[in-house]
NUMINU-280191 format. One record per residue (C-alpha): y, z, x negated; residue number from 1. Coordinates in nm, 4 decimals. Example, Ala and Ser with C-alpha at 12.3 -4.5 7.8 and 13.67 -1.06 7.14 Angstrom:
! residues 2
(atom (-0.4500, 0.7800, -1.2300), 1)
(atom (-0.1060, 0.7140, -1.3670), 2)
! end
This chain:
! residues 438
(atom (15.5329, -14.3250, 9.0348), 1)
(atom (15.5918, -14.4871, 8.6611), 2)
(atom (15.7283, -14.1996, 8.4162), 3)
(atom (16.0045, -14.4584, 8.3870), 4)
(atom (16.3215, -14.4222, 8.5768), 5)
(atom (16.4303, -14.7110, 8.8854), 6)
(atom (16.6948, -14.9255, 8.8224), 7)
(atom (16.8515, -15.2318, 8.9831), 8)
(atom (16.5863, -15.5754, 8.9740), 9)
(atom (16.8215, -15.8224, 9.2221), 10)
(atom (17.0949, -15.7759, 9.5302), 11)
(atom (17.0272, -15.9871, 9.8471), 12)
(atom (17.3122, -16.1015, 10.0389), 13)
(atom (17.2491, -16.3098, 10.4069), 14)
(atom (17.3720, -16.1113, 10.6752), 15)
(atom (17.7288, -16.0909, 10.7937), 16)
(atom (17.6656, -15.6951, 10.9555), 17)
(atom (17.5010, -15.4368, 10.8305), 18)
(atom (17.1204, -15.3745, 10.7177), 19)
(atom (16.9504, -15.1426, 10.9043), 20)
(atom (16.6004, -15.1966, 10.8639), 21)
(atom (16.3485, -15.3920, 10.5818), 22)
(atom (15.9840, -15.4351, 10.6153), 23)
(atom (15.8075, -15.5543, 10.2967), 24)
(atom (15.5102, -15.7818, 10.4153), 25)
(atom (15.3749, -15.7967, 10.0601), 26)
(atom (15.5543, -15.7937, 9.7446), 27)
(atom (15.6466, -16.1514, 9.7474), 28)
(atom (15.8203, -16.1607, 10.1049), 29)
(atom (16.0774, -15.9184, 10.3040), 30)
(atom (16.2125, -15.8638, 10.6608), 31)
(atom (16.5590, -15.7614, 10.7028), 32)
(atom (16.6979, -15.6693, 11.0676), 33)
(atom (17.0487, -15.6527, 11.0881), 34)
(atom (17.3302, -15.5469, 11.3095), 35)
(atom (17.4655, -15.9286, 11.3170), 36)
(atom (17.1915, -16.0018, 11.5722), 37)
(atom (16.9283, -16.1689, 11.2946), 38)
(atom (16.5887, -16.1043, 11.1306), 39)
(atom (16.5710, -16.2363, 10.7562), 40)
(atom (16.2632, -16.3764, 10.6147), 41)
(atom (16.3075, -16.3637, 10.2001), 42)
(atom (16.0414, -16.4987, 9.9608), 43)
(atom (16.0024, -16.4455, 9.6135), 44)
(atom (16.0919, -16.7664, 9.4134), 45)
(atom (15.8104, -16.8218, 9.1841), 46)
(atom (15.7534, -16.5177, 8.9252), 47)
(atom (16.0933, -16.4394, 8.9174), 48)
(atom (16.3015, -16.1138, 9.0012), 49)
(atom (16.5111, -16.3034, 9.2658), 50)
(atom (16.4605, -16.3833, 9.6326), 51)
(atom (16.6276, -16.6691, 9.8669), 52)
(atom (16.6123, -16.6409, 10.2775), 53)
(atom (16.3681, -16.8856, 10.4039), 54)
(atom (16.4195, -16.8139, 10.7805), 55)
(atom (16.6950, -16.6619, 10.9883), 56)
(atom (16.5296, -16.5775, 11.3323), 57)
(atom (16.7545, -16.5420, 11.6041), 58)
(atom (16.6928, -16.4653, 12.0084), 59)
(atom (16.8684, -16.0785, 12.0386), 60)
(atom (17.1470, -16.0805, 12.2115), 61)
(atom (17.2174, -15.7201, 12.0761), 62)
(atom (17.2115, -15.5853, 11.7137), 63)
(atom (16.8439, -15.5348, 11.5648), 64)
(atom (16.7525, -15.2021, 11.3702), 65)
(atom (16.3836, -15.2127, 11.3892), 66)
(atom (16.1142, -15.4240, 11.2549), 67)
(atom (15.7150, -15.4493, 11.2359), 68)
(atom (15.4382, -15.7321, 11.1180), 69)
(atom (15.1613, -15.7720, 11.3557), 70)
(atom (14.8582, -15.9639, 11.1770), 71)
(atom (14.6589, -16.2164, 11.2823), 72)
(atom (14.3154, -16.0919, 11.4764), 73)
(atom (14.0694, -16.2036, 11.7384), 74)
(atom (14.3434, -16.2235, 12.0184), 75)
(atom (14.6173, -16.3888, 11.8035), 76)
(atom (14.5457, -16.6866, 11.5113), 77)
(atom (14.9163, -16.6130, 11.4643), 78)
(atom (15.0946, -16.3681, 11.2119), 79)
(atom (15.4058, -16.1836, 11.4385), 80)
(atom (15.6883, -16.0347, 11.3619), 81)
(atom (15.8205, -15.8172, 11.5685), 82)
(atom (16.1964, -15.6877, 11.6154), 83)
(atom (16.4396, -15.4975, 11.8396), 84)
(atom (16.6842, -15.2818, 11.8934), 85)
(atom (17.0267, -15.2947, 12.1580), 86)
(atom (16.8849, -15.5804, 12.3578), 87)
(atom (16.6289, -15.3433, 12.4779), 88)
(atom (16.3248, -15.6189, 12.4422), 89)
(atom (16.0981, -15.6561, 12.1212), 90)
(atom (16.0741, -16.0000, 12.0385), 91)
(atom (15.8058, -16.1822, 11.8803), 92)
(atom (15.8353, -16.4414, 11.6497), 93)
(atom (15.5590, -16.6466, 11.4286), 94)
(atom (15.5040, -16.5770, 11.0910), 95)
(atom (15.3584, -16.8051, 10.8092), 96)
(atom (15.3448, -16.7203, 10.4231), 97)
(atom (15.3713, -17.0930, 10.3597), 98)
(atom (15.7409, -17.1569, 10.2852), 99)
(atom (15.6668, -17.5326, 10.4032), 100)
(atom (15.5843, -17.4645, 10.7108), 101)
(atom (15.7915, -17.1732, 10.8681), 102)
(atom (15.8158, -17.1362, 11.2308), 103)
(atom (16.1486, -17.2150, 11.5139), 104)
(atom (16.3686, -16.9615, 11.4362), 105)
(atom (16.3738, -16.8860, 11.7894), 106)
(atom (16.1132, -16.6282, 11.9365), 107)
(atom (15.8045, -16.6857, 12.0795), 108)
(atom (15.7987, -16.4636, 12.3563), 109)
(atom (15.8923, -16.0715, 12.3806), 110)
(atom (15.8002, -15.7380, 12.5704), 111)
(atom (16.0053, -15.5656, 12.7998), 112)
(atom (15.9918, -15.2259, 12.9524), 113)
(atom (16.2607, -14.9961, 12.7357), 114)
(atom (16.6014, -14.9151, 12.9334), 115)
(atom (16.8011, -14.8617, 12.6100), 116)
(atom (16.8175, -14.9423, 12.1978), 117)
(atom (16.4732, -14.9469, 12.0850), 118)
(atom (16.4755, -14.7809, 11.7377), 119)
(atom (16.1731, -14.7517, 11.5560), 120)
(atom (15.8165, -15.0149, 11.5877), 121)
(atom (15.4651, -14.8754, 11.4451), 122)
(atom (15.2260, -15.1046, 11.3997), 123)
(atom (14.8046, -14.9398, 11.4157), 124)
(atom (14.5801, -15.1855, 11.2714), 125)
(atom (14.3191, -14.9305, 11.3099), 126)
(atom (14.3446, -14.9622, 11.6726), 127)
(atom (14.5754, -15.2879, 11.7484), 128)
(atom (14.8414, -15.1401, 11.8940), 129)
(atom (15.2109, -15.1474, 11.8807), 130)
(atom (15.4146, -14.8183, 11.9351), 131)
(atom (15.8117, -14.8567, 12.0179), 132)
(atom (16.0499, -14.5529, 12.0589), 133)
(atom (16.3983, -14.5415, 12.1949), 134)
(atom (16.7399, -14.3968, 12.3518), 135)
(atom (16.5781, -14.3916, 12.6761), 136)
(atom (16.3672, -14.0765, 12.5665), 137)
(atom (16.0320, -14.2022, 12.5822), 138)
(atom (15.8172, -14.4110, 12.3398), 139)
(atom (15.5610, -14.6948, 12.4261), 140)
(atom (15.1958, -14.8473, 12.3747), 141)
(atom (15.1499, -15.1805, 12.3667), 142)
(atom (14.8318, -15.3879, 12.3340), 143)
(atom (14.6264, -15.7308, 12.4127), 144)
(atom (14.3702, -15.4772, 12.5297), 145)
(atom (14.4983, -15.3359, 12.8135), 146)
(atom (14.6443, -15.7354, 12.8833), 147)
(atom (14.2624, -15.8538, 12.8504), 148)
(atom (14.1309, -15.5630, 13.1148), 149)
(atom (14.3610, -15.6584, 13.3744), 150)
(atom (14.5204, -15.2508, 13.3223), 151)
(atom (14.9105, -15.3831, 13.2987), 152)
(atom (15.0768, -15.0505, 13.4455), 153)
(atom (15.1721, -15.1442, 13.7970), 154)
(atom (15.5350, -14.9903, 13.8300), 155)
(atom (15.6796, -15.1428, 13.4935), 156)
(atom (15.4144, -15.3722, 13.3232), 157)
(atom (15.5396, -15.6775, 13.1621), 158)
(atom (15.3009, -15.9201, 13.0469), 159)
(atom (15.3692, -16.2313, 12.7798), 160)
(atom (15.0655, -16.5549, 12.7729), 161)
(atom (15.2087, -16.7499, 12.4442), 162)
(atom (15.1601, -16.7877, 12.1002), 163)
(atom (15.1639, -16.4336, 12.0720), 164)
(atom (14.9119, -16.3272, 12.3016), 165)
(atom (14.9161, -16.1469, 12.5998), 166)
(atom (15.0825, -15.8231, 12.5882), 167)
(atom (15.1222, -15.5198, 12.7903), 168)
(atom (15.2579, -15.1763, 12.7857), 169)
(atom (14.9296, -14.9294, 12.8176), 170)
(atom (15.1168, -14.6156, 12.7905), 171)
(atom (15.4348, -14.4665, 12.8371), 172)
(atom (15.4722, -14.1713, 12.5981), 173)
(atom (15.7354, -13.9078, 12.7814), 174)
(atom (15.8460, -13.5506, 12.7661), 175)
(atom (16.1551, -13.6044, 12.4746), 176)
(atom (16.4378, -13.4943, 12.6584), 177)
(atom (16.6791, -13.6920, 12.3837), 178)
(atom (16.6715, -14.0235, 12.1910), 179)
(atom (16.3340, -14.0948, 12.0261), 180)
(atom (16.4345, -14.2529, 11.7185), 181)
(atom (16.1413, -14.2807, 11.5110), 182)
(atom (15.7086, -14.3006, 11.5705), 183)
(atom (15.4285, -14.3174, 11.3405), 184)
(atom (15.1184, -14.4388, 11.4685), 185)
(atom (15.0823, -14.2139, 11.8123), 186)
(atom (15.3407, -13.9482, 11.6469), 187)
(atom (15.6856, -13.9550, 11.8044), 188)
(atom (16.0169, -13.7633, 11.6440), 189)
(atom (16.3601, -13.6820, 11.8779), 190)
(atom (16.6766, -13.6315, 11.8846), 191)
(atom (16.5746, -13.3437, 12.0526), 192)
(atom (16.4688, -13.2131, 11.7639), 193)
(atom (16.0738, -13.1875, 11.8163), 194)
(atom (15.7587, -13.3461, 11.6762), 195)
(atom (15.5114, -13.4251, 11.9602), 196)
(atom (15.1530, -13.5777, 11.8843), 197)
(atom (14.9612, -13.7699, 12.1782), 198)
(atom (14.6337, -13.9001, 12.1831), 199)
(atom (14.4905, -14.2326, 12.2849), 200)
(atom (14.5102, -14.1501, 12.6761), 201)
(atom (14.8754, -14.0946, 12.6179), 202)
(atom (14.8879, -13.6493, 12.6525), 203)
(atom (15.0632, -13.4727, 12.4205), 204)
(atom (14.8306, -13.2545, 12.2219), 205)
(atom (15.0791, -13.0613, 12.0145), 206)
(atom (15.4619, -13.0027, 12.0292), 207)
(atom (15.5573, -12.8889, 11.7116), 208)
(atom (15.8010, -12.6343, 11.7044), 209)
(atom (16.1428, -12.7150, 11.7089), 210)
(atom (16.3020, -12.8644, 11.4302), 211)
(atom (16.6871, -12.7140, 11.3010), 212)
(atom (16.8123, -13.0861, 11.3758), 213)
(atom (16.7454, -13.4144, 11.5087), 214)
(atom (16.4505, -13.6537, 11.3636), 215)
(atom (16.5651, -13.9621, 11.2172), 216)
(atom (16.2793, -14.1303, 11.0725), 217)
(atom (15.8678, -14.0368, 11.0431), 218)
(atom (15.6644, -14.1160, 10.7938), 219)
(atom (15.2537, -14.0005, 10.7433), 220)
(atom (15.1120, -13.9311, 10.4409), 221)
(atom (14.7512, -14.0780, 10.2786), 222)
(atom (14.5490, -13.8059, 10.3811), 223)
(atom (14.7185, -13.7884, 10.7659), 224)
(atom (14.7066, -13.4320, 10.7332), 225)
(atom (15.1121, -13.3958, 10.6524), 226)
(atom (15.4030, -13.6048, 10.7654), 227)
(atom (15.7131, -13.6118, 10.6450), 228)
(atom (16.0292, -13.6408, 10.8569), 229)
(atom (16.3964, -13.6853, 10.8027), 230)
(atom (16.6768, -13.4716, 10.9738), 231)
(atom (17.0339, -13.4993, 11.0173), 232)
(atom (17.0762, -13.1526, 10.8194), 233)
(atom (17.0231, -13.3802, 10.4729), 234)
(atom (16.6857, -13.2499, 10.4079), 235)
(atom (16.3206, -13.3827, 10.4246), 236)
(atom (16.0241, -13.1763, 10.6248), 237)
(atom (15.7005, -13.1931, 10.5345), 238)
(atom (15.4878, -13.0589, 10.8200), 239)
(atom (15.0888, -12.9884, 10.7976), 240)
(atom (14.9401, -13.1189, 11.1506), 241)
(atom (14.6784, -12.8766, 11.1472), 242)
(atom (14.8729, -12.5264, 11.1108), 243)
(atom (15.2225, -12.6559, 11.1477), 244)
(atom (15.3498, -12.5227, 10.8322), 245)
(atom (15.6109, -12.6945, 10.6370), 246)
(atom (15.7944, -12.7249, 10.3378), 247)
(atom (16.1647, -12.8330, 10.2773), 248)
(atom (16.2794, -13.1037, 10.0304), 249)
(atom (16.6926, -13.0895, 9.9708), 250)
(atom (16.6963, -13.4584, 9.9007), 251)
(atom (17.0624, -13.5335, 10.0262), 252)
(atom (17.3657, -13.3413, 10.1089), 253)
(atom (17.3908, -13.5416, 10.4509), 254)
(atom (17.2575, -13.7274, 10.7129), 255)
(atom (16.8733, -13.8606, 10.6077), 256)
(atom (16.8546, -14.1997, 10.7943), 257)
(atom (16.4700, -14.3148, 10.6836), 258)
(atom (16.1683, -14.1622, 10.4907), 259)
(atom (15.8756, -14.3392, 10.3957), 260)
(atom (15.5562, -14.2229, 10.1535), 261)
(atom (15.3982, -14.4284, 9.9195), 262)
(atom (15.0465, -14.4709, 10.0956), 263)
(atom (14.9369, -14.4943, 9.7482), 264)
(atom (15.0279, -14.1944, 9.5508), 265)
(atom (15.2104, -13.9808, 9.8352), 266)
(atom (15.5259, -14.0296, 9.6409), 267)
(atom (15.8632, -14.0184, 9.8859), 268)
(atom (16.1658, -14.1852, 9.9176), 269)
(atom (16.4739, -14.0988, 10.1373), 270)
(atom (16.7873, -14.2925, 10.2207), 271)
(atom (17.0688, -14.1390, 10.3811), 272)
(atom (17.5028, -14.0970, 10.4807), 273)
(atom (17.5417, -13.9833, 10.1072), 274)
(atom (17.5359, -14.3237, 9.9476), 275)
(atom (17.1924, -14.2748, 9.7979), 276)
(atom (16.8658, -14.3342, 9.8267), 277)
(atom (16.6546, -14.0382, 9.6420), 278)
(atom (16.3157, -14.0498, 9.4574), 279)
(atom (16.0981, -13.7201, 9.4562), 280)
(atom (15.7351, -13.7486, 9.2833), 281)
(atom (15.4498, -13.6061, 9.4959), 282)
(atom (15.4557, -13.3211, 9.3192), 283)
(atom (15.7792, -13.2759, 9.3502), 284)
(atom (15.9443, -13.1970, 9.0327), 285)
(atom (16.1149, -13.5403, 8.9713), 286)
(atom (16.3715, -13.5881, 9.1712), 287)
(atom (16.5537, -13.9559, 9.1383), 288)
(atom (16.9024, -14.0639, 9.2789), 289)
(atom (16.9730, -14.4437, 9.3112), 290)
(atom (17.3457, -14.4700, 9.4234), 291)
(atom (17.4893, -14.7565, 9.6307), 292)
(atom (17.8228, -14.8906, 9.6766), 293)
(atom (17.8323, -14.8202, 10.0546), 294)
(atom (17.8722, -14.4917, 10.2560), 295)
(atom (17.5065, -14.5772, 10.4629), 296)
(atom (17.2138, -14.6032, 10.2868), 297)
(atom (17.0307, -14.6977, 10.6570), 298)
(atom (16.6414, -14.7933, 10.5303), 299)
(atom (16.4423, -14.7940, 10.2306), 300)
(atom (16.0646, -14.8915, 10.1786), 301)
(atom (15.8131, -14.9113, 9.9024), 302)
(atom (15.6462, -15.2914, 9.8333), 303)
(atom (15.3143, -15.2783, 9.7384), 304)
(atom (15.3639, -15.3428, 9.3708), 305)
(atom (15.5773, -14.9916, 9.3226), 306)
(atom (15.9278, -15.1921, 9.3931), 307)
(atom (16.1408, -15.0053, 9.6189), 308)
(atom (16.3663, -15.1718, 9.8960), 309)
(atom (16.6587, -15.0772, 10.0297), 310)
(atom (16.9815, -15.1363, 10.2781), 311)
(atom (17.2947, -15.0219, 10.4117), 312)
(atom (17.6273, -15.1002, 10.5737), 313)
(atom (17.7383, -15.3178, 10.2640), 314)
(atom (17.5426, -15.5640, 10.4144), 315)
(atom (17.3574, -15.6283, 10.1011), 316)
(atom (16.9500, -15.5363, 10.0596), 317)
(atom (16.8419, -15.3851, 9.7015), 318)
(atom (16.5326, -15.4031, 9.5083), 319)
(atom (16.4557, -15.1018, 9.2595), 320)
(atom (16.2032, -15.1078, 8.9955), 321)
(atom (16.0450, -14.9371, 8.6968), 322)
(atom (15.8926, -15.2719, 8.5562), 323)
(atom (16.1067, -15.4251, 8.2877), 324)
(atom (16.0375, -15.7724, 8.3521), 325)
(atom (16.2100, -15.7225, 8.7172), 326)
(atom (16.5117, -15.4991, 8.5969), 327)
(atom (16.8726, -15.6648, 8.6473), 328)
(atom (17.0287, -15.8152, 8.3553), 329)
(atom (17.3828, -15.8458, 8.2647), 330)
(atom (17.5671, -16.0782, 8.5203), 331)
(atom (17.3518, -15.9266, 8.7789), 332)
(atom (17.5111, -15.5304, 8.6872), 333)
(atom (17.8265, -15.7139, 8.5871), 334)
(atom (17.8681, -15.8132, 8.9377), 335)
(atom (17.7052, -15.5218, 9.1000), 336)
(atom (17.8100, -15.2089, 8.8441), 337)
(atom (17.7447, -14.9438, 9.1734), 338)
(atom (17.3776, -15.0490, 9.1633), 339)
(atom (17.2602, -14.8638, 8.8831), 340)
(atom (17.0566, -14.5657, 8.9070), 341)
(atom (17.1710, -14.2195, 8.8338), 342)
(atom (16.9421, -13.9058, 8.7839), 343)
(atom (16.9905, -13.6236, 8.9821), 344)
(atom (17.2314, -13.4453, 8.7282), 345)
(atom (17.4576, -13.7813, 8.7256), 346)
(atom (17.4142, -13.9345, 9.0625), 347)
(atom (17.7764, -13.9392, 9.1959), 348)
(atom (18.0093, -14.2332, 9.3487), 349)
(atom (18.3423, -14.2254, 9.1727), 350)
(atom (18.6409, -14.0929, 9.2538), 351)
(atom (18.7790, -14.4324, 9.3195), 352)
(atom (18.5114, -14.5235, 9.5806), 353)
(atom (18.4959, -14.1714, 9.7907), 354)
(atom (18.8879, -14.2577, 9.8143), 355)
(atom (18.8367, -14.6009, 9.9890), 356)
(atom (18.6325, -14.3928, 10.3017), 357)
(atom (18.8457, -14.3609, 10.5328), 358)
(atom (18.5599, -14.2047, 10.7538), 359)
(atom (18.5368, -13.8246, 10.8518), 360)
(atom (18.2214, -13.7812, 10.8841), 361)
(atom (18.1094, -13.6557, 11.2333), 362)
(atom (17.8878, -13.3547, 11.2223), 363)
(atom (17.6913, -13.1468, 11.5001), 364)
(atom (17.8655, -12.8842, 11.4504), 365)
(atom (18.2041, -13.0634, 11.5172), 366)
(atom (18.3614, -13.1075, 11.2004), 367)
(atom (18.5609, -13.4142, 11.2878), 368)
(atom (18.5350, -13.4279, 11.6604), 369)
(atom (18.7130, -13.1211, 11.8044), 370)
(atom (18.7215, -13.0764, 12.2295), 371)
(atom (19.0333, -13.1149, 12.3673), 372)
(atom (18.9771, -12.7495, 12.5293), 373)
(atom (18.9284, -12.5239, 12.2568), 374)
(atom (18.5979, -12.3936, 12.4840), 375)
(atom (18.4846, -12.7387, 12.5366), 376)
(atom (18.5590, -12.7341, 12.8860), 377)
(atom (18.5570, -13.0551, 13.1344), 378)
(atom (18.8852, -13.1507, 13.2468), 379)
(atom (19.0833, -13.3224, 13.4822), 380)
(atom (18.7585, -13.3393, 13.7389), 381)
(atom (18.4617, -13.3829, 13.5020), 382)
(atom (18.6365, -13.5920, 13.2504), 383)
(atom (18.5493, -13.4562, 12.8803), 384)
(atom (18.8221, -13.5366, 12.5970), 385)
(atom (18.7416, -13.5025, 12.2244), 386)
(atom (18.9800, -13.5873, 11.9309), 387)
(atom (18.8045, -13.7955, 11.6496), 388)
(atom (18.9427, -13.7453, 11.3286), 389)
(atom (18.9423, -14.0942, 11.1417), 390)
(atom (19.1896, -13.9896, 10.8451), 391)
(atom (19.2399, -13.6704, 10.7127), 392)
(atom (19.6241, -13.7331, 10.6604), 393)
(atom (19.6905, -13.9169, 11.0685), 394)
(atom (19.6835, -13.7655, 11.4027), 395)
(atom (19.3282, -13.7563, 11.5798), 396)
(atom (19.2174, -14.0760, 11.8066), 397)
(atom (19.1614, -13.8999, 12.2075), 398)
(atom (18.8202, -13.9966, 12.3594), 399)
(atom (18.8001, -13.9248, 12.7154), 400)
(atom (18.4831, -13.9942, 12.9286), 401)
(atom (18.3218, -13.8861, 13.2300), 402)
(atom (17.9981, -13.6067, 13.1701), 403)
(atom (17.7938, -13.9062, 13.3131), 404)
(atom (17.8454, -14.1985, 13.1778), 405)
(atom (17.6789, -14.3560, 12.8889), 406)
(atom (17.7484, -14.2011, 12.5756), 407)
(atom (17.6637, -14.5512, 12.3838), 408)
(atom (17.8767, -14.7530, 12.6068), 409)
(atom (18.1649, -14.4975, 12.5956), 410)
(atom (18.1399, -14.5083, 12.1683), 411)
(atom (18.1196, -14.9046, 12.2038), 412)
(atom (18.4238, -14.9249, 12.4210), 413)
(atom (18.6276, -14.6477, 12.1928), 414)
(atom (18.5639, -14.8721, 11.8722), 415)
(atom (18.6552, -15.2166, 12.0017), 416)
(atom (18.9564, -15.0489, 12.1374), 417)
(atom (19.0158, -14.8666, 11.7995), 418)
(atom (18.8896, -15.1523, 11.5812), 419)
(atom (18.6467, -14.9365, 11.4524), 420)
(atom (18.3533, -15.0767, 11.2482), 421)
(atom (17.9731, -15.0973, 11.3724), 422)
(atom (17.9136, -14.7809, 11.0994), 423)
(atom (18.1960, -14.5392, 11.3059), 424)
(atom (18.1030, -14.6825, 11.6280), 425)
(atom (17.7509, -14.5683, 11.5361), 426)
(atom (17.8628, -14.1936, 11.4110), 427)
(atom (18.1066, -14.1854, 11.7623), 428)
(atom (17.7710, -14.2625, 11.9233), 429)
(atom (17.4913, -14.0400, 11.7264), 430)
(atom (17.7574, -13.7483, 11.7854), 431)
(atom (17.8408, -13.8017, 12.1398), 432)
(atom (17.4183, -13.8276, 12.1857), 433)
(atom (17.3306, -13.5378, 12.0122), 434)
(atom (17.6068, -13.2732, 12.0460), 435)
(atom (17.6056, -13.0317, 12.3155), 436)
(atom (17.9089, -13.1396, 12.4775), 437)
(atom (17.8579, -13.1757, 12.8615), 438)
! end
């Protein structure tokens, strides 16, 4: 990383929901997947600092929190990108770097074979496969080569013949016993806390001991050797896949959302509940806070020309950089004064702001979501009822539900009833999914 601090280069404003993922494709163009049903295709205009949407790509019927780009090879003349997320199907959609002659926003084709959100896509150009994780506790392999052998999986294979190729699932990675919400490469990270490795015939080779809370996000370092992963307890572990040991970075003081190492210099960055997204060195004694004006800070990514991407529930994407020809000028931090980056000693949201969230933030450990029994007993023949605090200063909102139902379904239901927005519908439903109430 530049001995120069980040700051602000340009804010991007399309979507009408929040960000929750960005994929760089080069340091010209950027995905966005958002929860208002849409993948955004931005291009750089000319040599400037600022960006325009080229393509909105529609076809989910769901909101979409994960995003990969699938090159061109032998089986495919066609660039893909691919998306997902609550529809339960990744969708493919063409790709072209010439802004002349972009694609149908509609999608091309898609794979099916998840039974819930699907959270996180790895893309292997090393061995041309695409790796999906979700809710439903398991992650996936998908490939033209399994497609081309005539080895679809019998009981669920799904296979696509378009413009994208023909796809099918060639593995079915299992043994999570909660939410898989992030993979890299053939690594998976849970809910349930654990680190699993598989090889190419789909066994897991290592399960990594258990981890003090759930995996958000995954992210492998140059060498392959270490990975770093991001836990709702606010900090960043970086685990050694040979002898398992690890090393803590205290990066936030909440939730971490997404991780993701500069494949170029093993530098990290870290986005999280805490309104920040943080910048440590790879040697870890710089340690960089960029603050935002919204409570989630739900991806960040490096471009390949140092530039750092990010998003959150403002809706808005940001682009961070050390270069001075890219940094912001003055209507630009005029219009977006939260945007500028603080150090570590300085990084704080004002007064002002923290007063405007009204959100308690759920935690595992039930700050914020109390049982109605102090115990945490069922009652009233299986039914479970929690109180969710929403406002320190008003009476707690009841949530009842049956021990079986869906614990999505029951936080979607409780926040259109509520008129809760998608950010507390998605903290009703990470608590419900990872707490121990049952």
């Amino acid at each position: 990383m530049s001995s120069n601090s980040y700051e602000l280069s340009t804010v991007l404003r399309a979507h009408s929901d929040d960000v929750k993922c960005v994929f760089p494709v080069n340091s010209d163009c950027i995905l966005s997947a958002s929860r208002d049903r849409t993948v955004a295709v931005w291009q750089r205009e000319g040599i400037s600092k600022e960006f325009q949407v080229k393509r909105l790509l529609t076809g989910h019927d769901g909101y979409v929190n994960s995003l990969e780009f699938v090159p061109a090879d032998d089986d495919c003349q066609f660039d893909l990108i691919a998306s997902a997320g609550n529809s339960n199907i990744i969708l493919f959609h063409l790709f072209d770097v010439d802004p002349a002659t972009y694609p149908s926003a509609e999608p091309v084709d898609g794979l099916v074979g998840h039974h819930a959100n699907i959270c996180a896509l790895s893309y292997s150009r090393k061995h041309s496969k695409l790796v999906s994780a979700s809710w439903d506790c398991a992650a996936r392999v998908w490939s033209r080569e399994v497609a081309r052998k005539g080895g679809v999986e019998k009981a669920e294979g799904q296979r696509v013949k378009s413009k994208a190729g023909e796809w099918g699932c060639e593995l079915v990675l299992s043994g999570h016993e909660a939410a898989v919400w992030g993979v890299a490469v053939l690594e998976g990270g849970s809910a349930d806390r654990t680190l699993r490795m598989y090889d190419l015939e789909g066994t897991c080779v290592r399960k990594f001991a258990a981890l003090p809370d759930a995996i958000r996000s995954i992210s492998c370092f140059p060498d392959f050797l270490n990975v770093a992963v991001a836990l709702n307890d606010g900090t960043i572990r970086i685990i050694n896949v040979d002898d398992e040991s690890s090393k803590t970075l205290e990066n936030h003081t909440d939730y971490v959302y997404h991780v993701a190492v500069n494949q170029q210099n093993g530098d990290i960055i870290s986005s999280g509940e805490d309104h920040t997204v943080a910048v440590r060195t790879n040697d870890e004694q710089t340690l960089q806070k960029l603050v935002h004006p919204c409570q989630s800070v739900w991806c960040c990514a490096w471009m390949p020309n140092g530039d750092i991407v990010s998003a959150g529930s403002d809706n808005a994407i940001r682009i961070w950089t050390t270069s001075e020809e890219r940094k912001a000028e003055g209507e630009m931090l005029q219009v977006s004064p939260w945007s500028i980056n603080r150090n570590s000693e300085g990084g704080q949201v004002s007064d002002s702001h923290l007063a405007s969230t009204l959100w308690r933030d759920l935690t595992r450990d039930g700050r914020g979501a109390r049982p109605g029994k102090e115990d945490g007993e069922n009652v009233d023949g299986g039914d479970i009822v929690l109180d969710i605090m929403l406002e320190d200063d008003k009476a707690p909102l009841q949530l009842r539900f049956s021990k079986d139902s869906d614990r999505r379904e029951v936080a979607e239901t409780f926040g259109r009833e509520h008129g809760l927005t998608g950010e507390e519908v998605e903290k009703v439903a990470a608590f419900l999914i990872d707490s121990s109430v049952n």
